[in-house]
N, C-alpha and C positions, 0 to 999 in steps of 0.2 A: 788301368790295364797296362799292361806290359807289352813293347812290340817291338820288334826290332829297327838299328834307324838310332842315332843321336837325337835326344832330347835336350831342350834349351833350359833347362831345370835349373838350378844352383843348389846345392847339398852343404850343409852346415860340413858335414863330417866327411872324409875324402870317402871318395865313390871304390876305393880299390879295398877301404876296411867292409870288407862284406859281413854277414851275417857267421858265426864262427861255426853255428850247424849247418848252415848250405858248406860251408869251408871243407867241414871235416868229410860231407858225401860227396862233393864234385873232384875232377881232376885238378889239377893246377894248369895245365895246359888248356889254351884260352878254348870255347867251345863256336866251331863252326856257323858259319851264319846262313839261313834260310833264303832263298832265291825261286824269282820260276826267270822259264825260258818260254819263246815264243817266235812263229814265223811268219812274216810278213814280205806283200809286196813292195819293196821300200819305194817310196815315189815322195815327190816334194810339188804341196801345192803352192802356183806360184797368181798373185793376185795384183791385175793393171787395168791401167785407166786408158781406153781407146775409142777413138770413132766410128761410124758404123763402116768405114771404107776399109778399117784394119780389116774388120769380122769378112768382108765380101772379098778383099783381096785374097786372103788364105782359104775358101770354099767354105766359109763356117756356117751354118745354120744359124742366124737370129734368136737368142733368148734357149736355142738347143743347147748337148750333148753330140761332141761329132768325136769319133776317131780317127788319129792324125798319124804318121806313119813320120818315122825320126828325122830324115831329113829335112821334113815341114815344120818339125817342131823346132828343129835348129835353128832354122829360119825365121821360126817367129820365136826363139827366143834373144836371136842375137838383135832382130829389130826392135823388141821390148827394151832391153840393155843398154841399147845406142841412143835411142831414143829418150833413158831414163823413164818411162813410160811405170815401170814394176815398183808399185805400191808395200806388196808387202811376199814375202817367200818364205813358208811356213814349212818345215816337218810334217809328212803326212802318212795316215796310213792306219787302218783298225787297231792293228796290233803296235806298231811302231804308237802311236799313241796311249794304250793300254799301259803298257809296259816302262812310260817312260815316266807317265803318273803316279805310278807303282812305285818307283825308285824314289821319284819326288815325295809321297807319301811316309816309304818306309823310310827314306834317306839310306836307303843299302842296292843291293846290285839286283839286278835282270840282266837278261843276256839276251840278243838278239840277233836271230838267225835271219837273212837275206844275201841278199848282192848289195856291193857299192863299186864304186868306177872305181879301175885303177891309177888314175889320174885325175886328182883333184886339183882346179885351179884356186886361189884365193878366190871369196869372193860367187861364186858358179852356185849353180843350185845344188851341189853333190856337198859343196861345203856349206850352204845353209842348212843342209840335214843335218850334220854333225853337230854345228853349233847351236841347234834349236832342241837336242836331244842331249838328257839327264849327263851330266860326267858320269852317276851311278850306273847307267845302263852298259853293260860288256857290249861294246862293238866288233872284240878282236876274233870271232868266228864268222863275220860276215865273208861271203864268195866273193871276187875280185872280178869285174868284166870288165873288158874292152867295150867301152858302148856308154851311152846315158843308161841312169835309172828311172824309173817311172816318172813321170810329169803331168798335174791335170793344171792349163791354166783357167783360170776365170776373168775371163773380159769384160770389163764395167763398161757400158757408155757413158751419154752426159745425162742421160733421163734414168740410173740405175738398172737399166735391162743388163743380167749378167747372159754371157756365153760362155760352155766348156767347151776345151779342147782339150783330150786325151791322148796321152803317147804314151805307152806301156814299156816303150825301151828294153831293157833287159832283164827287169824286174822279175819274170818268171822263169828266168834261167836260175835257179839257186837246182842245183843236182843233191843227188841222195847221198855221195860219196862227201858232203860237206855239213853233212849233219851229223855232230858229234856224241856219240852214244854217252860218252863220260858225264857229259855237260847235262844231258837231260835226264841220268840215271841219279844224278843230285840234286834235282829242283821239287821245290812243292808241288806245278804243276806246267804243265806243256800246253800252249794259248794258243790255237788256230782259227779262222775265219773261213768259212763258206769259198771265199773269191779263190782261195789256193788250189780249190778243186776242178778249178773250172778255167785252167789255162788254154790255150790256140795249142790244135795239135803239133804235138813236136816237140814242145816246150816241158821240160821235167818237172816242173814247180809238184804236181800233183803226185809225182812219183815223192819227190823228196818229203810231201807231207805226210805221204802214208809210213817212209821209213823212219819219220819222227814218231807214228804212233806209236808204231810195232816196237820202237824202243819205249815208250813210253808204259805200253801195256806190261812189258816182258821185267821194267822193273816197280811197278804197281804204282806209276805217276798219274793220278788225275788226267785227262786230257778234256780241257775247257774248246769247246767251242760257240764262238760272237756267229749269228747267219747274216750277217752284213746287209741283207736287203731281200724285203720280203719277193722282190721280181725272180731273185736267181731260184729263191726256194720254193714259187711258185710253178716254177717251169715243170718240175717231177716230185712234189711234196712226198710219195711214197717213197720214192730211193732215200730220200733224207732223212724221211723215219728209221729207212731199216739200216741207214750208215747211223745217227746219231743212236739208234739201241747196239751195234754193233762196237762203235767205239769209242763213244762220245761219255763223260762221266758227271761234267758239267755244262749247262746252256744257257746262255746271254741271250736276250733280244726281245724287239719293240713289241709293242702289242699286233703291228700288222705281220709283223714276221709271224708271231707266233699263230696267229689266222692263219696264214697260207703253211702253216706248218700242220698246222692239227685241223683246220675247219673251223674252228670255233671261235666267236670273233670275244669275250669274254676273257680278258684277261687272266681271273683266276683261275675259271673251265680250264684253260690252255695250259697253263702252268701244271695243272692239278693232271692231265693229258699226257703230259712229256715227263711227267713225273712217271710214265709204264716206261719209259728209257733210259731216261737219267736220274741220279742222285742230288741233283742240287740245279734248279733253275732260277732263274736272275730274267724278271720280265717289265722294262723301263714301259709303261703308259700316258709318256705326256703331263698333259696338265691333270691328271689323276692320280700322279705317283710310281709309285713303282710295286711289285709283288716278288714274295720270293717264296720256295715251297721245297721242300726235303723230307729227307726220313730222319727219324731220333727213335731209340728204342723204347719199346712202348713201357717198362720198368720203368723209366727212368723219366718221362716227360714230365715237363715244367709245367704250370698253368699260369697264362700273363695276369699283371697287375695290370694290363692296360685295358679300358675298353672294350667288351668283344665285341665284334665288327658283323653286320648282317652280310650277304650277299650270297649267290647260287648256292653255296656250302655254308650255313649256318652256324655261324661264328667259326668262324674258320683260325680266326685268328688264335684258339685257347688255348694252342699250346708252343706259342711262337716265343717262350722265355727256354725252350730244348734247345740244344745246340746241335747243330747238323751232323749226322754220320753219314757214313754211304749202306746201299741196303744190304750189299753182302756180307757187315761188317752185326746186322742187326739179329737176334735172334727172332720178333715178334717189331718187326717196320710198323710205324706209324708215321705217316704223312703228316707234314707239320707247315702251314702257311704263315705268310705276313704280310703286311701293308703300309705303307706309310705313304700320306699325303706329302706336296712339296713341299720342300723346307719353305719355312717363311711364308706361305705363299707363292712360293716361286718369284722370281726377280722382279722387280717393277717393270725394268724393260730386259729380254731378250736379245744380249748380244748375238748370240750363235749357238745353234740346233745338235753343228756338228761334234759330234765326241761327247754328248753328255754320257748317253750309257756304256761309252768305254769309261769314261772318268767313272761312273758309279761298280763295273765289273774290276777298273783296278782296286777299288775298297774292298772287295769280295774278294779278290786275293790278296790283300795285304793282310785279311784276317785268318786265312787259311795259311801264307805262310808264316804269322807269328804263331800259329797252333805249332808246326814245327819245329819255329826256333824254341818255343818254350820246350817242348817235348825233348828235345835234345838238349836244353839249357836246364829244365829239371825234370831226369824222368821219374822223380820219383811223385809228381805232385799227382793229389785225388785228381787233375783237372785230366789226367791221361790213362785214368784208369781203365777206360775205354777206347773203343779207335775212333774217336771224333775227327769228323773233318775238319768245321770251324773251332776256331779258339772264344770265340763268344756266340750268343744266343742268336737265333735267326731276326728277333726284333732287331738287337741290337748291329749284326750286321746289315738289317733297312735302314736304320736309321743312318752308318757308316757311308753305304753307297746313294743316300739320297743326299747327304749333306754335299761328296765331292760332283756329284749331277749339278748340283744348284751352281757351286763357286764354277763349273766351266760354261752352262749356261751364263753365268755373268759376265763371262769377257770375250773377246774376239777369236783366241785361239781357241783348238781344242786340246792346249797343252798348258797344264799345270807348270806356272813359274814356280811357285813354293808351295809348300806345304799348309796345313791347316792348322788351325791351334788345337791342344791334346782335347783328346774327346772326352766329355763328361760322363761325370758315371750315372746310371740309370736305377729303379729301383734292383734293379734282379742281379745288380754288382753284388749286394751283398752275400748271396749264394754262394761266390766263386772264392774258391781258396788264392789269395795274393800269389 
């Protein structure tokens, strides 16, 4: 497979003697490279080691979740600091996550729209975001504020009881006039979360995400939405139907999201559910795997070489070798599922929960935007004869986003250091024209 992103390859013959017919049909001028964009509330999680007398001096809740207001958090970060107390201070954030896996993946650019301080000290949490996020990741549209950015700590005792305390900072000040129409009218696809909707009155964050759609819509970019936690989407499940049929083209999330999203607690049901709104869902089930389900036109559907798989939908799996389109794009839509159990088994042990199914939704755009870069690298190949969303089969993108779910389940962060070894080819490779 072909994707954009340096490869470690070695090539007997130099890599610039290309093919002399690809030669004679492309331009000489080198051909633009594939990206998405995305916006997040950027915050940095910061993780220490304290006594229960820290937790009671500052008003924390034992083993809770408490909301902390900046001057509190100043205060307990400078006594974290002084103290050497802070274990580890990590880049955090749905999207600020997503996006940086992504880059890691392709080894090419994402761009990443938020706030960051305009004053960074050596060393400060504002500058562990930076250096824990992709050099590939564009930071240079981020909005500049006077103030902290977001902050969630985690207080370990001596017996492992963790406490949060959150401080939201200025995280949702990112304004509408800081979102650049240029940037997102040349991306694969525009990456939003649930949390952007639902800022403290007063706060733009909500405003600024809707004037990403409306660009998004106005120049036909995908707009992917993660629902971050089945609590926010439970609160009004109807509104979030009729926003994600309104403007949503792709959806990420867990199996209890997708419950409080549809009713149905059945993973494929749900998927199979949100398929009456979106084009392409992405639905992580734990130690069950993952599901994925789209439209492919009905002419054209593949039948898998794999296994078909019982469940509510009756082999549901038969035609997960089709590659995803979206349905305005279909003449005669047919709904196309998949499934994949965890890689391996899933890990012996479980380093951390957090960010598996953003690590599994950056595979799902990495393969959406090499459908791009090919597409603009050759349009003349049969693989674009059609308006395909993904550039490989819906199997083949479960298997993509279940492999990098597993490598972030295996370590501590929820951020890809490197990359993965190239992915193998499957039987239904050989269908596809090189």
């Amino acid at each position: 497979m072909k994707f954009p992103g340096q490869r470690k390859s070695k090539h007997y013959f130099p890599v610039s003697a290309r093919d002399p017919l690809l030669q004679q049909m492309q331009p000489e001028e080198e051909v633009g490279t594939s990206y998405v964009v995305g916006i997040d509330q950027i915050l940095v999680d910061i993780e220490a080691k304290v006594d229960d007398d820290f937790v009671q001096r500052y008003g924390l809740l034992p083993g809770q979740s408490s909301l902390i207001d900046d001057s509190t958090a100043e205060a307990l970060y400078q006594e974290l600091v002084s103290q050497s107390l802070i274990t580890h201070q990590f880049a955090g954030g749905t999207i600020g996550n997503t996006l940086h896996n992504y880059s890691v993946l392709a080894d090419d650019r994402s761009v990443l729209l938020g706030v960051m301080c305009n004053n960074i000290q050596i060393g400060s949490y504002a500058y562990r975001y930076l250096c824990n996020t992709s050099s590939r990741t564009d930071l240079n549209y981020l909005q500049g504020v006077d103030g902290p950015i977001g902050r969630c700590f985690t207080l370990v005792n001596d017996i492992g009881e963790r406490t949060f305390a959150i401080s939201p900072g200025h995280m949702n000040q990112l304004r509408p006039e800081s979102i650049p129409e240029e940037v997102i009218a040349g991306a694969s696809a525009l990456v939003l979360t649930s949390y952007l909707l639902r800022s403290g009155a007063g706060e733009p964050m909500p405003e600024a995400a809707m004037q990403a759609i409306s660009y998004a819509k106005k120049h036909q970019v995908p707009v992917v939405l993660t629902l971050g936690t089945q609590y926010v989407i439970a609160d009004n499940p109807q509104a979030w139907r009729d926003f994600i049929n309104e403007h949503v083209s792709i959806l990420a999330m867990n199996e209890d999201e997708a419950c409080a999203l549809t009713g149905i607690s059945d993973p494929l049901m749900a998927s199979n559910r949100a398929l009456d709104w979106v084009d392409l869902v992405l639905c992580t089930a734990g130690p069950n795997g993952l599901y994925m389900a789209g439209y492919t036109e009905e002419e054209f559907k593949r039948t898998t070489q794999h296994p078909l798989l019982p469940g509510a939908i009756a082999e549901f799996n038969q035609y997960e070798f089709s590659r995803a389109m979206r349905r305005e794009s279909c003449v005669q839509p047919l709904r196309i599922f998949s499934h994949i159990a965890p890689y391996m088994g899933g890990p012996e042990k479980i380093m951390n929960t957090n960010g598996a199914g953003d690590g599994a939704l950056s595979a799902v755009l990495h393969d959406i935007a090499a459908n791009g870069f090919h597409r603009t690298s050759v349009p003349n190949s049969s693989k674009h004869a059609r308006e395909y969303l993904t550039y490989s089969s819906l199997a083949q993108v479960c298997k993509y986003a279940n492999r990098v779910s597993y490598q972030v389940l295996n370590q501590h962060a929820p951020r890809l250091s490197r990359g993965l070894p190239e992915r193998e080819d499957s039987l239904e490779e050989s269908y596809w024209e090189r």
